[in-house]
TIVO-2410 file (N, C-alpha, C; in nm, 3 decimals):
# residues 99
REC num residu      c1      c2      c3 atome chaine
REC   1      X   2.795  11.646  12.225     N      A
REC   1      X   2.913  11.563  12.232    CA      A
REC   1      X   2.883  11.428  12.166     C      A
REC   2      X   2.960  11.410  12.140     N      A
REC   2      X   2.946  11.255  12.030    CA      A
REC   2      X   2.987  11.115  12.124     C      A
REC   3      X   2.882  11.012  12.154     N      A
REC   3      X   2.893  10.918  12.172    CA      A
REC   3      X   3.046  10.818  12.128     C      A
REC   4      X   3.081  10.821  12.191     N      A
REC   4      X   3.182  10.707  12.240    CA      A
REC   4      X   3.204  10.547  12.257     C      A
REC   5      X   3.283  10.481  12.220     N      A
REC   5      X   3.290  10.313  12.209    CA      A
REC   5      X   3.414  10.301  12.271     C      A
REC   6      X   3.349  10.222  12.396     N      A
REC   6      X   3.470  10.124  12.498    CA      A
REC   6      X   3.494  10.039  12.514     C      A
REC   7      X   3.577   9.945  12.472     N      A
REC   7      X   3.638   9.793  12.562    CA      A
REC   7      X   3.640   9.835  12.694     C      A
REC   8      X   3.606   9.775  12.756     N      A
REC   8      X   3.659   9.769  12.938    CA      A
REC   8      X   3.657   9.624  12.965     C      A
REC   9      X   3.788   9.589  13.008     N      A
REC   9      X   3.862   9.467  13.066    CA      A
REC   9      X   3.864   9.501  13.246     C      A
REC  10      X   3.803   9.386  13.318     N      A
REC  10      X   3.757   9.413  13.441    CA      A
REC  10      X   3.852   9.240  13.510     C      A
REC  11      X   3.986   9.296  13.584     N      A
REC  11      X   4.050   9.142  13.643    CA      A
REC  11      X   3.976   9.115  13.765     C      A
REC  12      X   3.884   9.013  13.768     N      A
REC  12      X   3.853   9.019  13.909    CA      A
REC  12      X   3.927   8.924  13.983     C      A
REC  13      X   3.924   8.953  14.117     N      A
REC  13      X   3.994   8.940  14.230    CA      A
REC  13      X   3.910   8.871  14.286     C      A
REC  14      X   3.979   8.799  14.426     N      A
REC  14      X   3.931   8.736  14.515    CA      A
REC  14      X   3.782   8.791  14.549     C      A
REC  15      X   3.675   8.742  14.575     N      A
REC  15      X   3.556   8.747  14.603    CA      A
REC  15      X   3.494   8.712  14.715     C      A
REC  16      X   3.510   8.748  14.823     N      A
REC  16      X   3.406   8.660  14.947    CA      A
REC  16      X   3.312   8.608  14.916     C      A
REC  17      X   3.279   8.473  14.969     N      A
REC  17      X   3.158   8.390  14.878    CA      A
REC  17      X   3.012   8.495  14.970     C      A
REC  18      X   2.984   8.512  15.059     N      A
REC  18      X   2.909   8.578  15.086    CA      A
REC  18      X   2.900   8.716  15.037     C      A
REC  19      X   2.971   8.816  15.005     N      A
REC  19      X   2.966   8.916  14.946    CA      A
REC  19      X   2.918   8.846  14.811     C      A
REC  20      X   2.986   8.832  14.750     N      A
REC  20      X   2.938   8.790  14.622    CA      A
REC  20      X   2.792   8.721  14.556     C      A
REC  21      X   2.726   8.611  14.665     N      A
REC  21      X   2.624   8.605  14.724    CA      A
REC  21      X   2.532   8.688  14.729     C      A
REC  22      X   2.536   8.808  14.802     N      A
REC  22      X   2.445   8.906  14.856    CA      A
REC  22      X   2.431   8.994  14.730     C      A
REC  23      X   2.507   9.042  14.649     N      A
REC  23      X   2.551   9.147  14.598    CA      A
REC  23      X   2.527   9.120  14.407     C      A
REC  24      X   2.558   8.987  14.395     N      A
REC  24      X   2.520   8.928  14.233    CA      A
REC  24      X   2.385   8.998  14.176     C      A
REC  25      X   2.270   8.946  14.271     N      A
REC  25      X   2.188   9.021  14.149    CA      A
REC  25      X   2.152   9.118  14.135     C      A
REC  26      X   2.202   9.204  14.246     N      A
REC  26      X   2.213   9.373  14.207    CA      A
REC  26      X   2.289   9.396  14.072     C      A
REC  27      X   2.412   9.351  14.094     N      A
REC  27      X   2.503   9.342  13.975    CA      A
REC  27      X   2.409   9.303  13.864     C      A
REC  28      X   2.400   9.189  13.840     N      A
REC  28      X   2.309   9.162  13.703    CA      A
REC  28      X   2.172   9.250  13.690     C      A
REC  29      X   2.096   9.312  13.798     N      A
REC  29      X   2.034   9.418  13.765    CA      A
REC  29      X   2.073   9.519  13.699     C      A
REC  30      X   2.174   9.578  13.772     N      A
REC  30      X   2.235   9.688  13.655    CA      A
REC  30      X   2.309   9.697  13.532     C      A
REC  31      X   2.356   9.572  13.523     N      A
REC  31      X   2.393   9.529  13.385    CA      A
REC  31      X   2.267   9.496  13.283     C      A
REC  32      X   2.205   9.464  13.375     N      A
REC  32      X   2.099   9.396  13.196    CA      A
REC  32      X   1.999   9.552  13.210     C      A
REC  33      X   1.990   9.641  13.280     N      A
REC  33      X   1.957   9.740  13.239    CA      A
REC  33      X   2.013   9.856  13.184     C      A
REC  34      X   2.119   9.867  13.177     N      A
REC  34      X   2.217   9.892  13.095    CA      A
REC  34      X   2.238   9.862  12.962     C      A
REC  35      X   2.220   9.763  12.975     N      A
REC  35      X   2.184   9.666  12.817    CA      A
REC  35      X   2.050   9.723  12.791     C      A
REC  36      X   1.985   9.699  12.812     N      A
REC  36      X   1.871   9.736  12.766    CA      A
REC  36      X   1.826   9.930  12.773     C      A
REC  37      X   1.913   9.973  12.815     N      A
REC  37      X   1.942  10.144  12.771    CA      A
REC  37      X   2.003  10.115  12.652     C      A
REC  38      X   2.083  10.045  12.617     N      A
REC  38      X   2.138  10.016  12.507    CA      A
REC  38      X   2.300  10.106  12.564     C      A
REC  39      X   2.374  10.094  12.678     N      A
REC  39      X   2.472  10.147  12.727    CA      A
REC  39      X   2.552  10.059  12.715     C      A
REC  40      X   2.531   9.927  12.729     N      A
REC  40      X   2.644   9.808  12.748    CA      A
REC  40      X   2.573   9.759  12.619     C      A
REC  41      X   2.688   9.724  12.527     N      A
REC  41      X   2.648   9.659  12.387    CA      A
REC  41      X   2.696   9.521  12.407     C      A
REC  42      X   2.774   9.492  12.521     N      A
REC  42      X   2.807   9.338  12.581    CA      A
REC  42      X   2.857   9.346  12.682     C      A
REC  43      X   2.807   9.192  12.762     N      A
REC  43      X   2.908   9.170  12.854    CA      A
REC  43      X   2.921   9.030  12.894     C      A
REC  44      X   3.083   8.998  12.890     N      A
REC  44      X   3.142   8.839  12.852    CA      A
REC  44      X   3.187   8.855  12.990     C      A
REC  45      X   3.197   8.699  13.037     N      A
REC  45      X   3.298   8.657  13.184    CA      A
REC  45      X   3.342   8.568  13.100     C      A
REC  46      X   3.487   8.518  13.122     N      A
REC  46      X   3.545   8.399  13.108    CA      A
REC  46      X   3.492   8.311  13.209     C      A
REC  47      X   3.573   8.185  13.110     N      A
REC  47      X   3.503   8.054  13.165    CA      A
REC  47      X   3.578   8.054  13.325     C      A
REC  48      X   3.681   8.103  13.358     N      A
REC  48      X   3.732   8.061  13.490    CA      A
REC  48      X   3.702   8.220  13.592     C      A
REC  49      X   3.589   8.218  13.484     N      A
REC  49      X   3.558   8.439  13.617    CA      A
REC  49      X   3.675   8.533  13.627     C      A
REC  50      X   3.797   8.480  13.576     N      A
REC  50      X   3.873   8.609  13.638    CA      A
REC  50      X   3.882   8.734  13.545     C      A
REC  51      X   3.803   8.711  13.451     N      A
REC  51      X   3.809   8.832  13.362    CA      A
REC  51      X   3.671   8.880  13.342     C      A
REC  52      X   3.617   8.994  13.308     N      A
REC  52      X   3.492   9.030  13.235    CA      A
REC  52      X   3.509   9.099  13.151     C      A
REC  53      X   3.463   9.161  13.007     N      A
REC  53      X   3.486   9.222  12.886    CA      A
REC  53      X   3.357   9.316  12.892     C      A
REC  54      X   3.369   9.386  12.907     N      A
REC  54      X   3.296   9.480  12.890    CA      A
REC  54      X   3.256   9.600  12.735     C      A
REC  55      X   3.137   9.626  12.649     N      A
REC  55      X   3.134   9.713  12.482    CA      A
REC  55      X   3.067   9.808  12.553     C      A
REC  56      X   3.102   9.912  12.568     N      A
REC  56      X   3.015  10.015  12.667    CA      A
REC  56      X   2.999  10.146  12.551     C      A
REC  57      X   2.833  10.232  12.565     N      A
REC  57      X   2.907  10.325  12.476    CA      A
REC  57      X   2.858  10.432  12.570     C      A
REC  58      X   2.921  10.533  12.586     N      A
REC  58      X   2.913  10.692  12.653    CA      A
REC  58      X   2.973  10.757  12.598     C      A
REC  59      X   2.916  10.910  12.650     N      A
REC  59      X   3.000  11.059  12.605    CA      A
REC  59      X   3.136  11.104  12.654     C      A
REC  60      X   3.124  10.987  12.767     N      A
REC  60      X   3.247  11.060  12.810    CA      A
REC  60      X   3.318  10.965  12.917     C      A
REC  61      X   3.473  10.963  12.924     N      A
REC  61      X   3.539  10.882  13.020    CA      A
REC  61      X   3.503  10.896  13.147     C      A
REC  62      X   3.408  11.010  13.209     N      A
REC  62      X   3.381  11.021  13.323    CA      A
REC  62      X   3.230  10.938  13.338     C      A
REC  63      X   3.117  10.939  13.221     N      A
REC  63      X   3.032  10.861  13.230    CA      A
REC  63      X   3.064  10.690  13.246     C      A
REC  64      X   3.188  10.687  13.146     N      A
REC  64      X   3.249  10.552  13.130    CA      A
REC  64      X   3.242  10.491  13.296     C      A
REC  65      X   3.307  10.599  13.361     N      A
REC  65      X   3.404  10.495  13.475    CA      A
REC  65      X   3.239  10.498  13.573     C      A
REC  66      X   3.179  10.604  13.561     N      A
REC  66      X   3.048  10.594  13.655    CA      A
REC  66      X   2.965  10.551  13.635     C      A
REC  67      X   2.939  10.424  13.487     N      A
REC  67      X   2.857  10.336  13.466    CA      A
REC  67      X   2.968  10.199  13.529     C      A
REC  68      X   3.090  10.180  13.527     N      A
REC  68      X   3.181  10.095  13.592    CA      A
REC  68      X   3.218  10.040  13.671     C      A
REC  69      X   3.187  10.196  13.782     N      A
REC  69      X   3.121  10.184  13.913    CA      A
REC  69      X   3.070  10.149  13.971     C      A
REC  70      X   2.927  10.174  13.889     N      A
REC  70      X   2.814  10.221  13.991    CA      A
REC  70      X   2.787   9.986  13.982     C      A
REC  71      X   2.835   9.914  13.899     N      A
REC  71      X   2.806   9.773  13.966    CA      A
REC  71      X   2.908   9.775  14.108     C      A
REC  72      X   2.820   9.693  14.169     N      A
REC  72      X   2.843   9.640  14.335    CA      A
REC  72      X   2.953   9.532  14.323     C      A
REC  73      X   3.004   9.467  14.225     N      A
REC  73      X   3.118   9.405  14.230    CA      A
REC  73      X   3.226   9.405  14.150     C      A
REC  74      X   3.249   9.572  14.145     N      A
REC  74      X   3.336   9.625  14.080    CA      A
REC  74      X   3.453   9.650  14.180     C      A
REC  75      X   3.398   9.702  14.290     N      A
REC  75      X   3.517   9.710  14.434    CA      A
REC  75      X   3.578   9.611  14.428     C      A
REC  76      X   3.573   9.489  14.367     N      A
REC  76      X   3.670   9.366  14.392    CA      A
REC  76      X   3.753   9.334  14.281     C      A
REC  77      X   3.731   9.448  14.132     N      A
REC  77      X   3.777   9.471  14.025    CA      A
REC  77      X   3.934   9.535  13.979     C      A
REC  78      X   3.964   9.557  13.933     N      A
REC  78      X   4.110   9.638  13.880    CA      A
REC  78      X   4.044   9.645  13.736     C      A
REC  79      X   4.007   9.756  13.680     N      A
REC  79      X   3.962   9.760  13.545    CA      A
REC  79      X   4.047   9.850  13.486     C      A
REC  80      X   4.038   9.861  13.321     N      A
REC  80      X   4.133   9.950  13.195    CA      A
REC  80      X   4.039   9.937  13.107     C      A
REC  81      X   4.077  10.059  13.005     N      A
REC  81      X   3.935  10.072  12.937    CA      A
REC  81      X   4.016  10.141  12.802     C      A
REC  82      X   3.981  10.096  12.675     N      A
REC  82      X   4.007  10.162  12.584    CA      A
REC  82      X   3.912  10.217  12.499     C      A
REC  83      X   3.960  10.305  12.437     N      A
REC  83      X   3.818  10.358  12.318    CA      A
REC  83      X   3.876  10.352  12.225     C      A
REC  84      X   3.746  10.260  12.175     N      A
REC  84      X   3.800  10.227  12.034    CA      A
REC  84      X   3.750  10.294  11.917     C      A
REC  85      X   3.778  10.298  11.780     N      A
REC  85      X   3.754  10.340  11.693    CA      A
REC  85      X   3.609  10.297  11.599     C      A
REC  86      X   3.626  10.162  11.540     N      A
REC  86      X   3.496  10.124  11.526    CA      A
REC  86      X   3.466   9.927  11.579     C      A
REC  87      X   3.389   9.897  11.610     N      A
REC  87      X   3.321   9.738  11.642    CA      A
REC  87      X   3.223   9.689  11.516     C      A
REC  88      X   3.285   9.564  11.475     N      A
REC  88      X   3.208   9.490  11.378    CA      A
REC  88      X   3.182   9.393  11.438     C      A
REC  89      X   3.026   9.334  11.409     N      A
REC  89      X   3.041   9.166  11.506    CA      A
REC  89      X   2.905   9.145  11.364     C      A
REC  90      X   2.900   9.025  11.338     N      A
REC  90      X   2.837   8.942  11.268    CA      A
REC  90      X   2.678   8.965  11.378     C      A
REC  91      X   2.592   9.012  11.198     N      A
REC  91      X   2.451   9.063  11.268    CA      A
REC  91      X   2.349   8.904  11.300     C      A
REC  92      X   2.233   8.901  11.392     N      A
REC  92      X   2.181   8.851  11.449    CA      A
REC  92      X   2.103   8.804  11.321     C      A
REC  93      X   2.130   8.631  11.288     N      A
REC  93      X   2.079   8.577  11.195    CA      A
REC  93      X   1.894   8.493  11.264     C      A
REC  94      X   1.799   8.574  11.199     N      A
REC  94      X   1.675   8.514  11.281    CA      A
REC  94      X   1.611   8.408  11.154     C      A
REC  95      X   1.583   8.308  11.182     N      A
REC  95      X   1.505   8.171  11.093    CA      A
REC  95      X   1.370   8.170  11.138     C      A
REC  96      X   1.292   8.222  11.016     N      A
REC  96      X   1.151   8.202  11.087    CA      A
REC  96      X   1.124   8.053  11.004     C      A
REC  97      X   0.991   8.013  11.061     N      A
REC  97      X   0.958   7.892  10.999    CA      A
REC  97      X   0.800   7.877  10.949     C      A
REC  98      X   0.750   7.902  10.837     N      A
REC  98      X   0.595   7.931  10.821    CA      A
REC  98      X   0.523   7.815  10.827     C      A
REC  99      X   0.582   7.681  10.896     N      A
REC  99      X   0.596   7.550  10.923    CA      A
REC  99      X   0.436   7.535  11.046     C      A
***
């Protein structure tokens, strides 16, 4: 099956400051390992949190929603997800200095 490319737009909702608290760096655990599977090709919060943007790539809408999931502060989420066709983003300019 052929790998797949997703937007996922995540509205978040009210948050208990203690849930949210307890539960964050699980969340950022499984996101930056994700990233680093190379599963999440990004992930943006707006400046006021109520949104997150999600570049996800999987085989399948059922992997989609169970990598979506499986973060701990997704229960406080309403997410939509499109698949897109192709993603261009301006490549990673590195300056070395033999200085």
């Amino acid at each position: 099956m052929a790998t797949k490319l997703y937007m996922v737009e995540l509205i978040v909702h009210h948050i208990p400051y203690d849930e949210f608290i307890t539960q964050l760096p699980e969340h950022r655990k499984i996101v930056h390992e994700l990233i680093y599977k190379d599963i999440f090709l990004s992930y943006t919060v707006a400046q006021d949190r109520s949104k997150v943007w999600i570049m996800v790539k999987s085989e399948s809408e059922s992997e989609l929603i169970h990598y979506i999931e499986k973060l701990p502060l997704t229960k406080y989420m309403d997410y939509e997800y499109t698949e897109l066709m192709f993603m261009e983003w301006a490549p990673v300019k590195l300056n070395f200095s033999l200085n």
